[in-house]
Each structure stands twice: as structure tokens, then as C-alpha cells.
TORPAVEX-360708 format. One record per residue (C-alpha): residue number from 0; x, y, z. Coordinates in steps of 0.001 Angstrom, whole numbers, plus 500000, padded with zeros to 6 digits. Example, Ala and Ser with C-alpha at 12.3 -4.5 7.8 and 13.67 -1.06 7.14 Angstrom:
<fiti 0,<512300,495500,507800>> <fiti 1,<513670,498940,507140>> 
***
This chain:
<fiti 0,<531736,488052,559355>> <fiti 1,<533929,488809,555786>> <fiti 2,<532367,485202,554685>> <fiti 3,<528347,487029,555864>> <fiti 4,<529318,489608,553800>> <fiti 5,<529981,488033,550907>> <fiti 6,<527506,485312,551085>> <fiti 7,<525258,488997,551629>> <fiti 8,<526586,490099,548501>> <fiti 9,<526235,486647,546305>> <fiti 10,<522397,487171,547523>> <fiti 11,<522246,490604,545952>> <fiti 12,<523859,489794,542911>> <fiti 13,<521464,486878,542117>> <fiti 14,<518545,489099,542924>> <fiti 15,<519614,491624,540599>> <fiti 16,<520411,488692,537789>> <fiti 17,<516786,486979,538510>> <fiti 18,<515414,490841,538009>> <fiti 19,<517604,491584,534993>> <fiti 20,<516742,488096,533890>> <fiti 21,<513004,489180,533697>> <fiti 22,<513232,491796,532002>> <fiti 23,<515440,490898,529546>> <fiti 24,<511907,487908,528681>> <fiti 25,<509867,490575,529402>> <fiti 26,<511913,492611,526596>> <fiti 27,<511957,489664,524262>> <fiti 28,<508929,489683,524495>> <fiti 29,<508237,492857,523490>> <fiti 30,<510673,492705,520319>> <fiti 31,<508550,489354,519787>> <fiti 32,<505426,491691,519463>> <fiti 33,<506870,494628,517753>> <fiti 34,<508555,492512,515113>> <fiti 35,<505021,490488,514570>> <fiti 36,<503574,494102,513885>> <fiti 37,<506521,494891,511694>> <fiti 38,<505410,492319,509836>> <fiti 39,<501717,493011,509683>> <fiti 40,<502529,496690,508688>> <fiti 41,<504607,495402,505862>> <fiti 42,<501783,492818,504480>> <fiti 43,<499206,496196,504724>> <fiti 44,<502007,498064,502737>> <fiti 45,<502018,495062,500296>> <fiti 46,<498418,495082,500309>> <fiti 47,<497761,498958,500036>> <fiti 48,<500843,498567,497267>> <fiti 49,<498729,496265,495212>> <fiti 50,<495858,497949,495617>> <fiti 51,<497753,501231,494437>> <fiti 52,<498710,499597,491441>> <fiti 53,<495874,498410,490392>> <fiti 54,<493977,501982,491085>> <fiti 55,<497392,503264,488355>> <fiti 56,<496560,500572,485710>> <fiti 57,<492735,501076,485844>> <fiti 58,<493571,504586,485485>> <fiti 59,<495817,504363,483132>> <fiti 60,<493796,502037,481181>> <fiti 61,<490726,505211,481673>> <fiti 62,<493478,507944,480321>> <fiti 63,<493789,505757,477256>> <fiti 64,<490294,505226,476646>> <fiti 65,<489660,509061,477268>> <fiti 66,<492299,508784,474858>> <fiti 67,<491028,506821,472627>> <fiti 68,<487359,508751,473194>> <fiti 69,<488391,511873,472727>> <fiti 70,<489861,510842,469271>> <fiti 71,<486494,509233,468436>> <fiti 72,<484597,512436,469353>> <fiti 73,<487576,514411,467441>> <fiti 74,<486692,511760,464157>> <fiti 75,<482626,511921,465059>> <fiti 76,<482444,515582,464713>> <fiti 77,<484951,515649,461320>> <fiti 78,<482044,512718,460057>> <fiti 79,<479096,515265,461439>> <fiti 80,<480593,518454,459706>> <fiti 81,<481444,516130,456845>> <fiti 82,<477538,515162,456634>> <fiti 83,<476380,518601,457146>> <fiti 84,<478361,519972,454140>> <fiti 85,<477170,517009,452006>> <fiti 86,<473348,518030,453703>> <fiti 87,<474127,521311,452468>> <fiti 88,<475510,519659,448825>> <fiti 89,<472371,517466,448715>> <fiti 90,<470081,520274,449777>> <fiti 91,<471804,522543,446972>> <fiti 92,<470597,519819,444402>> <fiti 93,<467122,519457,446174>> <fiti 94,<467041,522836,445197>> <fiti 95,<468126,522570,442016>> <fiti 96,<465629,519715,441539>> <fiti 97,<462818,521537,442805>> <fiti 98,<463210,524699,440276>> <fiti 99,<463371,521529,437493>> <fiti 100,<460003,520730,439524>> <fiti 101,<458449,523858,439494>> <fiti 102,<459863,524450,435802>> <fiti 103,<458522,521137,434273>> <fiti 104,<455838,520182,436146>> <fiti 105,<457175,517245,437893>> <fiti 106,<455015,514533,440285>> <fiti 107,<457487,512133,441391>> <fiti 108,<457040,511677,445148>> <fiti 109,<459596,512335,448329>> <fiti 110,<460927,508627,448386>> <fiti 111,<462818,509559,444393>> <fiti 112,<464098,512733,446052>> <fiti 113,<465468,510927,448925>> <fiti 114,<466842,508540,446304>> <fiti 115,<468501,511209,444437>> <fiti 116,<470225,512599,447416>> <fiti 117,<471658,509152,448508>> <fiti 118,<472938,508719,444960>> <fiti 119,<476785,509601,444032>> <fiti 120,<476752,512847,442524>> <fiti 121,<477229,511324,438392>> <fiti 122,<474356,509006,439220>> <fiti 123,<472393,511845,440279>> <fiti 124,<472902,513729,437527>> <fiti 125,<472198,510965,435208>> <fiti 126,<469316,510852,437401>> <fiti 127,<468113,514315,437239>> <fiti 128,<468351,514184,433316>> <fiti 129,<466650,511397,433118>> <fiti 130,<463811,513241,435174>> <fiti 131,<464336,516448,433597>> <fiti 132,<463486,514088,429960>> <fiti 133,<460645,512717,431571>> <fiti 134,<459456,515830,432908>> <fiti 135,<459391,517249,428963>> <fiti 136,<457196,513879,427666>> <fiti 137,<455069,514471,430829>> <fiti 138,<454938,518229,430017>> <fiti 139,<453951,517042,425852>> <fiti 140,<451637,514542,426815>> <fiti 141,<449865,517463,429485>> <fiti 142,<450252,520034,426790>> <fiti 143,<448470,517183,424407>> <fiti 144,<445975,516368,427064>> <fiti 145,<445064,520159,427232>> <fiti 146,<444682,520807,423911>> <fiti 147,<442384,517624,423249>> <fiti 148,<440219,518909,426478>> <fiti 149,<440338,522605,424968>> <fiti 150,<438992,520934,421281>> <fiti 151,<436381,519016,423731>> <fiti 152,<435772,521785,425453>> <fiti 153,<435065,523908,422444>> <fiti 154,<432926,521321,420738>> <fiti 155,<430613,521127,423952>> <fiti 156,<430602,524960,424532>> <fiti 157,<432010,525383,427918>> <fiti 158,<432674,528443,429266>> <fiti 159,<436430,528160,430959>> <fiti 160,<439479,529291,429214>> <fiti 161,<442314,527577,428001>> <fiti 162,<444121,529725,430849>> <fiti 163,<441773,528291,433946>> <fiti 164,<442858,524671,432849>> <fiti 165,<446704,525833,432660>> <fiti 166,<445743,527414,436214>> <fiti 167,<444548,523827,437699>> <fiti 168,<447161,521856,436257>> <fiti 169,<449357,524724,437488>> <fiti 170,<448014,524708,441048>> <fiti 171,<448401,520744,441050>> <fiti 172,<451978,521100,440553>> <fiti 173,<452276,523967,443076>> <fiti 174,<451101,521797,445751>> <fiti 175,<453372,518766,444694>> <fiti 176,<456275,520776,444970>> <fiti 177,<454922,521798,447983>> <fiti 178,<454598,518427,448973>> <fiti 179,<458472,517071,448151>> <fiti 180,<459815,520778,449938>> <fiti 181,<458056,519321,452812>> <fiti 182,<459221,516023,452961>> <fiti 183,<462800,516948,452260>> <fiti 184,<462245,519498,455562>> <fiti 185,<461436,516254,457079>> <fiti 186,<464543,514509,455908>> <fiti 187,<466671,517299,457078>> <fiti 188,<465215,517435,460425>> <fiti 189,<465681,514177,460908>> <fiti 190,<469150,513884,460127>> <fiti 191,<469900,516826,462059>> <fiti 192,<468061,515277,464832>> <fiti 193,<470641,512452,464753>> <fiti 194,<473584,514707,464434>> <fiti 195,<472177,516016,467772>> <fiti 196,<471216,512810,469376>> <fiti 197,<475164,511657,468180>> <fiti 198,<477122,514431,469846>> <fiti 199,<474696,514630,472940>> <fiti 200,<475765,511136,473380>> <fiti 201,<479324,511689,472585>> <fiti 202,<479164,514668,475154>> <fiti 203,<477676,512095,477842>> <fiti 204,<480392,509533,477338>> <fiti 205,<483145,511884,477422>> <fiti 206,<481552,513433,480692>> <fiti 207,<480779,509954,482159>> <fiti 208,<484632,508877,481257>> <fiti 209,<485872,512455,482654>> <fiti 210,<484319,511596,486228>> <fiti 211,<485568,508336,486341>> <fiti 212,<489411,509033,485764>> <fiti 213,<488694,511925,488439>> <fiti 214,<487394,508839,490667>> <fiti 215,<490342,507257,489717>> <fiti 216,<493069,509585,489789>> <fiti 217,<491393,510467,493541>> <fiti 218,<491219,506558,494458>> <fiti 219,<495246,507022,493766>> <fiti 220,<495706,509916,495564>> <fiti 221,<494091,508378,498936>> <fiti 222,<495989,504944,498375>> <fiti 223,<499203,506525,497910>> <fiti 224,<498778,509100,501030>> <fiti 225,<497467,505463,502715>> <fiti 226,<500942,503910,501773>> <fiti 227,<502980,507127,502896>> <fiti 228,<501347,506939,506212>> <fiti 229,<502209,503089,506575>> <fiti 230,<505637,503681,505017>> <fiti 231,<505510,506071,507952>> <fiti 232,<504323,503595,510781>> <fiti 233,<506964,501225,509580>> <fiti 234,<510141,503618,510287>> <fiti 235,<508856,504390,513493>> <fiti 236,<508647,500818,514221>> <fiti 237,<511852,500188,513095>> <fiti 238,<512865,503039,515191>> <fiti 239,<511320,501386,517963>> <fiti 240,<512819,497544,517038>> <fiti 241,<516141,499910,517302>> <fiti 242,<515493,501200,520883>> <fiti 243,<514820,497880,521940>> <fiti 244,<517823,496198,520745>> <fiti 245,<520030,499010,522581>> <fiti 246,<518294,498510,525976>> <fiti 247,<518564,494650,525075>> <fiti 248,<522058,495083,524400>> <fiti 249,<522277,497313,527496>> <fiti 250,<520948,494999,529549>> <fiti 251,<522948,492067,528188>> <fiti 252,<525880,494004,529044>> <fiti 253,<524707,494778,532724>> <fiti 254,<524368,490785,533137>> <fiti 255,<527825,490153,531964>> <fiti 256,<529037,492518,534130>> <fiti 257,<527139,491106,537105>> <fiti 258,<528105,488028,536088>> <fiti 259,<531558,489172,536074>> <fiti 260,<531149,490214,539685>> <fiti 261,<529113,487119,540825>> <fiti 262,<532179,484880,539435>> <fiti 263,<534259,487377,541713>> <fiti 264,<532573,487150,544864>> <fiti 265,<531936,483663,544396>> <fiti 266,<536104,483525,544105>> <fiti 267,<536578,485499,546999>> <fiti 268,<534078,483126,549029>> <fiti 269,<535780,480545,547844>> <fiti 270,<538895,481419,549324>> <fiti 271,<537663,482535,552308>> <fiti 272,<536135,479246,553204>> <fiti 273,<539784,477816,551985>> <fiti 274,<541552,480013,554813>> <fiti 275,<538950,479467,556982>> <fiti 276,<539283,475767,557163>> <fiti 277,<542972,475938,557035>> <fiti 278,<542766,478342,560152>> <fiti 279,<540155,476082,562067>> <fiti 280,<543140,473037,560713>> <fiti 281,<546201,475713,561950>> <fiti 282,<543986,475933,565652>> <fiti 283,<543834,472233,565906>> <fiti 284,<547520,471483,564826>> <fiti 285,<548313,473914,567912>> <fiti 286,<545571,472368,570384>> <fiti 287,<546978,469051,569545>> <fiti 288,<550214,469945,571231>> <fiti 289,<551418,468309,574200>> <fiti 290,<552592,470416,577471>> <fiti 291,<555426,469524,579968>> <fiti 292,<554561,467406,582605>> <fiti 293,<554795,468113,586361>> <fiti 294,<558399,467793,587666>> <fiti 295,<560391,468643,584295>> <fiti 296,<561338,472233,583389>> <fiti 297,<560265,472111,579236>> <fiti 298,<558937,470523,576559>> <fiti 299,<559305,470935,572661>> <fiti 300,<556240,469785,570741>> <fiti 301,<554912,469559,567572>> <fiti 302,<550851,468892,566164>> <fiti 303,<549149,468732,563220>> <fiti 304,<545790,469400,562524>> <fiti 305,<543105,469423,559192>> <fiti 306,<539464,470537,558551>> <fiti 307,<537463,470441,555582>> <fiti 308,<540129,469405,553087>> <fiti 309,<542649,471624,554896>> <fiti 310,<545812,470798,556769>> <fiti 311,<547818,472809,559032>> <fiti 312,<551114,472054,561072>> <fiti 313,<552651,473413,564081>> <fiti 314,<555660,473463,566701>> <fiti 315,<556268,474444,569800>> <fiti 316,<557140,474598,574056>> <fiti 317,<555983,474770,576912>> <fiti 318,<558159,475157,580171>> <fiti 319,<556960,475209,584020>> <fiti 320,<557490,479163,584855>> <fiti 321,<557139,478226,588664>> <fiti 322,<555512,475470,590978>> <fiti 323,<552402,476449,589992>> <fiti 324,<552636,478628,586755>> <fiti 325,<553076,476825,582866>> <fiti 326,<553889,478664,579484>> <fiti 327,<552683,477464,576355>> <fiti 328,<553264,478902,572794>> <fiti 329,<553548,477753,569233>> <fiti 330,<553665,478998,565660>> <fiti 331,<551793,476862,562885>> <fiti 332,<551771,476627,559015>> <fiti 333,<548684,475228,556861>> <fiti 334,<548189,474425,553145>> <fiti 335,<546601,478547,552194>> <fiti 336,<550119,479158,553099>> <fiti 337,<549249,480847,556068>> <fiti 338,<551175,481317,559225>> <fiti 339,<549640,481269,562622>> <fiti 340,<551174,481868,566457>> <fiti 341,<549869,481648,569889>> <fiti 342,<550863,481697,573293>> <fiti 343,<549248,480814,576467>> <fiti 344,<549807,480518,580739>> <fiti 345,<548115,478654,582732>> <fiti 346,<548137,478784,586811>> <fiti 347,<547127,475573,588998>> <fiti 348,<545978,475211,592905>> 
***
């Protein structure tokens, strides 16, 4: 029954193993799993890392070109005040020019005024004397011209005055002068059409270049919120690589300790069977004893016995109690170190 018990027990115990045996594979295999998307998580951190970077160089790279920009646009509007003082310079001396104009008389056409503004200021006022003495000849050789038509005009005995000639040649000049205001208007306009056209374009550019490090600077945000959220996703998996290792070090433990206890029972049967076969061996040893025979009083005996790799020895008597009445009894000894006794009557008729 004790050996049932135990062999009961053994049965249990490998259950229980087989069981803790599964789901220690089945827990492998979950750290298996886990630690393949540990690894996945940490090449989407690398990735979203890289990508991070590169989203902090390219906006870097669009800081120092807004940078860069805004010092152009600082530099393009120092040139474009620059220009309109030396507009406002050159328009002085168109000025000037013109009351030498309306003054002397003088024809010369928009492209020499344009000339003359273009010119360093010495050259232009070589320039303008040089007019201003070619505006007097022009003004001699009119005044020469008039006086030869007035002597013509006397000899044939025309009507008009000296003073309606003066008024033509006057009204000529009016309307040249009118003539080089307007196409220096032109000029003007047209520079201060490209001073428009420049910082409209400037403007654009440094609006364009404003929206992109915005993109930029938001790509960054949203990749570095991306890589706090992974960074997140990987503690947790650690956290959860942790929890498995305890229950896989829990369960580890439990096996030893069943382990411990299989080895134990497994003792235990073990020497069960031993005493077992050295009883069945102490049994024989005492059945193997011979009894008195009929007509004497007693006997002294001894047997010896073994079963299963166990040997057991015995002594003993047996005495006729009466004509029909024998006593038997012996004590034995076997190898578990065990001691064994019986006794026994028998009656014949």
C-alpha cells in the first residue's frame, strides 16, 4: 500500500513537471516573441531617430538660409534706399539740367539725360558744362539765325515781329523740355517699378522660406513626439521582458523544487522495494525451516532465504506440544538490517 502511494505520488509529480515543463516552452516562447518586438521597436526608434535628424539638419540648414535671407533682404533694402537717394541726387541734377534747358534753349533728347544721370557726378558736371557751352553757340547761332530771318523778313515786308519768331522758337523749346521732363518721369517710374518688383520678390522669398522652417520645425515636433512614444513602447516592453523572466525564474524554481521532491520519493520507493524484497527474503528464510518430526520432543532449525537481490536469515524450534499439537517459531535477519519473528501451531487428526 506505502509502495501505491508513492508510486501515486511519483505520478503526480511527473504530471506537474510535464505541465510546468510546458509552460516554461510556452513562456520561452513568449520571451522569444517579445524580445523579436524589442528588437523591431528599437530598429523603428533607429529609423524615426534618423529620420529626426535629418528633419534637425534640413531645418537647421532652413534657419541658416532664413539667415542668410534675411541678411540679403537687410543688404537689398540698404541697396534700394541707397538707389532712391541717388534717384533723388540724379533727379536734383535733372532738375538742375532742365532750368539750364529751359534757360538756354537746349534740344538734346532723353537718351543724353539718361546718360548724364548714369555718369559719376565730375563726369556729369564736365558734362553739363560742356552742354551748358553748347547750349550758348546754339543760343548765338539761333540769335544769328533770327536776326538774318528778321533782315529777310524786313527786306520782303512781312508783317510778324521780331517777338512772334522769339515766341516760336520759344514754344519749340517749351515742348522739348517738355519732352525730356517726360521721359525722365518715365525713367523714374521705371526704376521705381523695379524697386517694387525687387522687394515684392524679396517679401515672397522670405514668406515662402518662413513656411517652410514652420513645416520643418512641425515635421520635428511630430518625429520627436513619434520617438517619445516608441521610447515609451520600449520601457514597457522591457517591463514586460522583466515580468517574464521573474515568472521564468519562478517557475524554474518550482521545477527544482519538484525535482527535489521527485528525487525524494523516488528514494523513498527505492527503499521500500529494498525492504520489501528483504521481507519477502526474511519470510522465505523462515518458511524454509524444518519442523520436528513425529516421535521426538524438539527441533532447532535454521533457513535462509533471498528475493530480488535481497537476503534474509533465520533460526529457530519447533517442539511437539502434545500427540497431536506442534509449535513453531523463529526470528530472522536480512540485508535492510531488518529483524523479523513469527510463531505458529499446528494441530493434526
Amino acid at each position: 500500500m506505502k509502495a501505491d502511494d508513492a508510486q501515486h505520488a511519483i505520478t503526480v509529480a511527473q504530471t506537474d513537471i510535464d505541465a510546468n515543463k510546458a509552460a516554461i516552452a510556452d513562456t520561452r516562447n513568449d520571451v522569444s516573441a517579445v524580445q523579436s518586438d524589442v528588437t523591431n521597436i528599437k530598429g523603428d526608434v533607429a529609423h524615426a531617430q534618423s529620420t529626426a535628424d535629418h528633419a534637425n539638419a534640413n531645418a537647421n540648414t532652413a534657419l541658416i538660409n532664413g539667415v542668410k535671407l534675411s541678411g540679403a533682404v537687410t543688404e537689398n533694402k540698404n541697396n534700394i534706399e541707397q538707389n532712391r537717394s541717388d534717384i533723388a541726387d540724379q533727379q536734383q541734377q535733372l532738375d538742375e539740367t532742365r532750368k539750364i534747358v529751359a534757360a538756354t534753349g537746349d534740344v538734346q533728347t532723353a537718351a543724353r539725360y539718361q546718360s548724364m544721370i548714369d555718369a559719376r557726378q565730375t563726369a556729369a558736371a564736365n558734362a553739363q558744362q560742356a552742354q551748358a557751352d553748347t547750349q550758348q553757340q546754339q543760343m548765338d547761332d539761333q540769335q544769328k539765325q533770327i536776326d538774318a530771318t528778321q533782315k529777310t523778313v524786313s527786306a520782303l515786308g512781312d508783317a510778324q515781329t521780331n517777338a512772334h519768331y522769339q515766341e516760336m522758337v520759344n514754344a519749340g523749346l517749351r515742348a522739348q523740355n517738355d519732352a525730356n521732363a517726360r521721359t525722365a518721369a518715365e525713367q523714374k517710374q521705371k526704376i521705381d517699378t523695379l524697386a517694387t518688383n525687387q522687394a515684392t520678390q524679396q517679401h515672397i522669398n522670405s514668406v515662402q522660406y518662413g513656411e517652410q522652417i514652420q513645416r520643418l520645425a512641425q515635421d520635428s515636433t511630430q518625429t520627436h513626439e513619434q520617438i517619445d512614444s516608441l521610447t515609451q513602447d520600449v520601457t514597457q516592453t522591457h517591463q514586460q521582458l522583466s515580468n517574464t523572466q521573474k515568472r521564468v525564474a519562478d517557475n524554474s524554481q518550482q521545477i527544482t523544487t519538484l525535482n527535489n521532491h521527485f528525487s525524494s520519493l523516488k528514494n523513498e520507493v527505492e527503499d521500500n522495494r529494498k525492504e520489501a524484497n528483504a521481507g519477502t527474503a526474511s519470510a522465505i528464510a523462515i518458511a524454509s525451516q524444518p519442523q520436528v518430526k513425529a516421535g521426538d520432543f524438539m527441533m532447532m532449525s535454521a533457513g535462509a532465504g533471498t528475493f530480488n537481490g535481497e537476503s534474509a536469515v533465520s533460526v529457530g524450534t519447533s517442539f511437539n506440544a502434545g500427540t497431536h499439537t506442534v509449535i513453531k517459531a523463529g526470528v530472522s535477519a536480512d540485508t535492510q538490517s531488518d529483524f523479523g519473528a513469527g510463531v505458529g501451531v499446528g494441530y493434526s487428526f
